[in-house]
N, C-alpha and C positions, 0 to 999 in steps of 0.2 A: 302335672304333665309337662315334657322338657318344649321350650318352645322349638326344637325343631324338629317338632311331629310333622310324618310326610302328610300328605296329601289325601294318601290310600287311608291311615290310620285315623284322618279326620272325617272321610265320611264316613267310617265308620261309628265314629264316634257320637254322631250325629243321627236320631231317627230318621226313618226314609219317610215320615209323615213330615217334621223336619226341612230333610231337605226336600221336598216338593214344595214347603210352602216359601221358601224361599229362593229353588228358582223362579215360582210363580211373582215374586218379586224381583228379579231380575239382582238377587245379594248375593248370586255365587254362579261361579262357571259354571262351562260348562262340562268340567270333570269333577264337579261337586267340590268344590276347595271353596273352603269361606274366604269371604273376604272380610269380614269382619276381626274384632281384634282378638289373636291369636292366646288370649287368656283362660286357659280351663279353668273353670270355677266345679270344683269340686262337691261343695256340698250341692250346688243348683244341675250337676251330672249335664252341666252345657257350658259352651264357651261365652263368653262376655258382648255382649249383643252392642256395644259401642262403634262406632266406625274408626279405621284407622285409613291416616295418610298414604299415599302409596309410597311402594318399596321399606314401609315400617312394620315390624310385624304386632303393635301391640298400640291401643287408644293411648292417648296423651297422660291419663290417671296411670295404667300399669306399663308403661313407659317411663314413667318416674318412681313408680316402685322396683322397676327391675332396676334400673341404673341407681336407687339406691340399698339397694338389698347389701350391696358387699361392703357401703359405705357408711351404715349405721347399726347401731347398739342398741339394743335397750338399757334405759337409762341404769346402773344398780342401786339406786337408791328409791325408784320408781316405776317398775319394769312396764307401767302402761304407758309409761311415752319412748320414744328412741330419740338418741340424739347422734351426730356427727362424731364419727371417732375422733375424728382431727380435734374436735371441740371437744372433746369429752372431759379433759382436766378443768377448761373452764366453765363448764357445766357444771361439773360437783359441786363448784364454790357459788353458783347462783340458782342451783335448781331450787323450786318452788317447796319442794318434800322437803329440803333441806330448814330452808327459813321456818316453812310449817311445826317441824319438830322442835327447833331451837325455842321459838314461841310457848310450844305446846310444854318444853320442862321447865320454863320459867313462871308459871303458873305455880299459886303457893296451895295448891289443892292437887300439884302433882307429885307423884312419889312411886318409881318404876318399880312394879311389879310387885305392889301389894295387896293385890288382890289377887296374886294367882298361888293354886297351890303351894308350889317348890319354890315359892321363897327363900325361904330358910335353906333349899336343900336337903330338905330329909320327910316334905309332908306325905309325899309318894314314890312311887317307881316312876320311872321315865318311861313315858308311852308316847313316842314320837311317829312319824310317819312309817318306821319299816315296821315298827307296832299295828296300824293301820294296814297296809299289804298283807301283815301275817293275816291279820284279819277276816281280807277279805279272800284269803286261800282257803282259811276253814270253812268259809261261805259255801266255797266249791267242793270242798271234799269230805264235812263233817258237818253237814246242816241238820241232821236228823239230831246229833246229839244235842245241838246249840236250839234247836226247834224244844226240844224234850223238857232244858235248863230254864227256855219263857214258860215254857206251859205249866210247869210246874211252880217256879215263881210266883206266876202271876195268882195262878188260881190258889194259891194257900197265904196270898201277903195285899195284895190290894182293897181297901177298905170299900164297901158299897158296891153299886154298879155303875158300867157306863153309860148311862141315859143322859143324854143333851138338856140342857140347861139353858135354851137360851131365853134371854132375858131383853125389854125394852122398854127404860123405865118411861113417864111420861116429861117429867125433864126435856128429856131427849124431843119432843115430838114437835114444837117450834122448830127446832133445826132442821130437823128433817122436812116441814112444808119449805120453810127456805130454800135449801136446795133442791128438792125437786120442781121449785117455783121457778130457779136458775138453769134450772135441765142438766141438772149434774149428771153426767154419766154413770153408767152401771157400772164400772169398775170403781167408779168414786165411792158411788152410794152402797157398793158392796163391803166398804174398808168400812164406812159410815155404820153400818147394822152391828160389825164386827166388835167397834170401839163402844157401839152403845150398850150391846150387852155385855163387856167388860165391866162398862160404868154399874150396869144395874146389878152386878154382886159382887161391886165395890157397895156399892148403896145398901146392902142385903147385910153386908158385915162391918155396917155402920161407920167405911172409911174415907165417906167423903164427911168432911166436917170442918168447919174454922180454924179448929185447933190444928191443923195438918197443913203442910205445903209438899208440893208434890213433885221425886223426882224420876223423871221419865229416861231410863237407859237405853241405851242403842238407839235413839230417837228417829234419826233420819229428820224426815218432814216433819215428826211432833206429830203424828195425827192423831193418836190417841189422847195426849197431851191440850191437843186444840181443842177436841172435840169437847174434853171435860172443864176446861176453863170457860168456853164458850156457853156450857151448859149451867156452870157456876161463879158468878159473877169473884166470889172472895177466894177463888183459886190462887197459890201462887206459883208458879210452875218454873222446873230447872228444867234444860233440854239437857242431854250428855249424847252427846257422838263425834268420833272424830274425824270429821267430817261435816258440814251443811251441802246439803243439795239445793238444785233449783229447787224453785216454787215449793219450798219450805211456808209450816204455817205461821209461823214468828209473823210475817208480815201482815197476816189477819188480824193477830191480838196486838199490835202494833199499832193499827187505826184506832182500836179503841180503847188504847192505853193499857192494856193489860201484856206487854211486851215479858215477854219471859226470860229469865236468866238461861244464854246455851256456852256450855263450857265445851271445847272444843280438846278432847280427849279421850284416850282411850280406857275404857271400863277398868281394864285388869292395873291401871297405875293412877285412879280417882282417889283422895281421901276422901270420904264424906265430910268427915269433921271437918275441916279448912274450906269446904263452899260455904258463900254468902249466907246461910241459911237462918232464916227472921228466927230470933232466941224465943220468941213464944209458941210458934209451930215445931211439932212434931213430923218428921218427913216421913214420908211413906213412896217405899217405889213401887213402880210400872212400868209395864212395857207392851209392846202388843211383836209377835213372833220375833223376840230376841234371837239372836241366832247364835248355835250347839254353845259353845263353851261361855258363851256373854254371859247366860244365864249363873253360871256358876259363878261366874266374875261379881255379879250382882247380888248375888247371895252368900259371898264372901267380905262384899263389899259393908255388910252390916256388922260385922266383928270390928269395922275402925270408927263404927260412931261413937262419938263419945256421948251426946246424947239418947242414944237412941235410934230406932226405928219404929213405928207405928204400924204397919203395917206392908202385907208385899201383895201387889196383884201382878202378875208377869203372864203373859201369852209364850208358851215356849217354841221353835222352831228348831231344822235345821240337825234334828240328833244323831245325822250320821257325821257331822261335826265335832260334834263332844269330845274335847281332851279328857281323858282319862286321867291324866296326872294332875287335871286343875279339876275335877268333879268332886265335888263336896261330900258326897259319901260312899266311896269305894266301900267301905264296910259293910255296908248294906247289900252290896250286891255280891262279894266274898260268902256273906252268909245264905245266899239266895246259893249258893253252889255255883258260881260263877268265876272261872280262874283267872291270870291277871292277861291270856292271851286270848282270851272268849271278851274282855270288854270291848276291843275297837271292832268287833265283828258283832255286838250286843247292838252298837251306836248304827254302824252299815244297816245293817238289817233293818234298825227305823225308818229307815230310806223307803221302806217297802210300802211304807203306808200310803204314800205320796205319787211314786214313782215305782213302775212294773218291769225296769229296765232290766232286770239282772235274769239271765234266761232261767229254766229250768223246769223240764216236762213234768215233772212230778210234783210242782208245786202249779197252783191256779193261781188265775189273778186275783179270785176272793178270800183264796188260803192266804197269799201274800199279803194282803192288807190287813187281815188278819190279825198275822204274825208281827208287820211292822208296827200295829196300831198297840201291840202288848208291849215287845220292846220301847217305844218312847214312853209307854207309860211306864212301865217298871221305872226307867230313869226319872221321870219328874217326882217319882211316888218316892224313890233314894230325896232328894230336893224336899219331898213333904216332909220327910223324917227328919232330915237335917235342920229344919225349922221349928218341929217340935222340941229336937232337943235343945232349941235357942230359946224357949217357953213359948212358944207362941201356939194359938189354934191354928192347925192346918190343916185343907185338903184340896183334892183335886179334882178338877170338873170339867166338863165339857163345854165350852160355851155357846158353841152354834153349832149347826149340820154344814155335814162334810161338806155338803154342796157350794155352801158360800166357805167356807177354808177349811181343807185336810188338817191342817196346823191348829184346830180345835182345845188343846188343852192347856187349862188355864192354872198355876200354883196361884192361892189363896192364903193367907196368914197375917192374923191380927192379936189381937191381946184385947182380954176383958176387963182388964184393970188399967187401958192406958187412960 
């Protein structure tokens, strides 16, 4: 809203429950004009409850937003900070993004863009964002057909049923009095249940073992990562993300010496072969809700071992994300009857399992979840196949109820002869 809304416009804009209670506090005349700082806040459908100086129309915070709204950029090399256009040349040559990347290709485990499809240029079609839009137009105008292409997929190619698997091995049950002894919060301790029944059908398909070191993609915090070194003393653990955050677990296995290797990079340009990785262990990755295309990144990323892979446990997220041009087995879903302008509207539509946003009277909110919950599977179940035909045992599972995370399905894949 333009800051020179009259008067009339703003008590309008304001409930008459509103303005009562605030003449009852004596914060606005007596023709209803705030006096307060003159800030619409749009998503909160009220003005900014700060007080302003007189004769200013706006508190001292969006008073230095408005006076620098015309005088700064977002950065282009970092569009989450803004900087000074006046400064903006000498910014490029010192931003943070900048040194970060320089670092980040100097890394002798880095190599741009070998883990993504169209390396080469020719593994796929280009399926970029107007791919994505076409998408989600079909969404709107051609859902029954693209509804008809899951149902029939699903129900004539997914192996088993989807009955929850959750799992909690007794490993795990030290840690868990620990931190409930700590008062770990229920968000904590709900990520906790999450990583333990990861671990218990890692444990189930015999991949936790000595012989193995462990590498954890798209890591973030490591929680998955923690939880299982913390559970197994002979763990050796690699983070991969490009990025650390706060209160990362590195710092826990750190006290007691079990500090992890974190390479600070992006999955789609990791070699495996070139990390540090101890020559008598065999690596096996993880992840817990990698998110849309990582996944693929990670399971691409086993064509550059030179020794090997042992096994994959991945929690997958995020599949309205899925690049198309970096998904590991387009083929599989060509043969499913699925053309190449139905897969970013295959990916959208996972969305559904999660989230009910996308209107439409003639779909429910239980048909929706439904339909989302077939589309993600279909794609992780492309992911099972493309593991089978790398030799590996593979399948897919549920690992917990929806209740503790939507984001429930877990790829599986090990070898009976490693």
């Amino acid at each position: 809203m333009s800051s020179a809304t009259t008067s009339e416009n703003i008590a309008t804009k304001i409930s008459k429950k509103a303005q009562r209670r605030l003449l009852k506090l004596g914060q606005a005349t007596e023709n209803s004009e705030w006096s307060g700082c003159m800030m619409w806040l749009e998503k909160k459908r009220r003005y900014c409850s700060m007080n302003r100086k007189i004769g200013v129309e706006f508190c001292s915070l969006h008073f230095q937003e408005q006076f620098e709204q015309d005088s700064r950029t977002p950065c282009p090399l970092d569009p989450s900070h803004t900087v000074s256009v006046e400064s903006l040349s000498h910014h490029l040559k010192i931003c943070q993004r900048k040194k970060n990347e320089e670092e980040m290709v100097q890394q002798v485990f880095y190599k741009r863009n070998v883990n993504t499809g169209n390396s080469k240029g020719s593994a796929n079609e280009i399926l970029r964002p107007k791919a994505i839009a076409q998408g989600e137009k079909l969404m709107k105008n051609d859902l029954e057909r693209i509804f008809c292409k899951i149902e029939k997929a699903f129900s004539e190619n997914f192996e088993g049923n989807r009955k929850v698997e959750e799992k909690f091995p007794k490993i795990c049950e030290d840690l868990k009095m620990k931190l409930l002894d700590s008062k770990t919060e229920a968000k904590k301790m709900k990520h906790f249940f999450q990583n333990a029944s990861i671990i218990g059908h890692m444990m189930e398909k015999n991949l936790i073992e000595e012989k193995f070191c462990y590498i954890e993609m798209g890591a973030g915090r490591g929680s998955l990562g923690t939880t299982l070194s913390l559970s197994f003393p002979f763990v050796k653990l690699f983070l991969i993300d490009n990025n650390k955050p706060r209160n990362a677990g590195d710092k826990d296995l750190k006290k007691i010496g079990r500090a992890p290797f974190r390479a600070k990079i992006d999955i789609r340009d990791l070699e495996i072969a070139k990390l540090p990785l101890p020559s008598n262990k065999l690596p096996v990755i993880l992840a817990k809700h990698l998110c849309g295309v990582g996944t693929d990144y990670a399971l691409r990323s086993i064509l550059t071992s030179e020794t090997g892979i042992g096994g994959v446990a991945i929690a997958t997220c995020c599949h309205h994300c899925v690049d198309f041009n970096d998904y590991v087995n387009t083929n599989f879903l060509s043969k499913m009857g699925f053309e190449k302008d139905d897969l970013p509207a295959l990916g959208r539509l996972g969305g559904w399992a999660t989230s009910y946003s996308n209107s439409n009277e003639k779909v429910g909110a239980n048909e929706k979840f439904e339909i989302g919950s077939r589309a993600k599977w279909l794609i992780d179940y492309g992911r099972v196949l493309f593991l089978k035909e790398l030799g590996y045992k593979a399948e897919l599972v549920q690992f917990c109820q929806t209740e503790l995370s939507p984001e429930n399905r877990l790829i599986l894949a090990w070898k009976d002869d490693r």
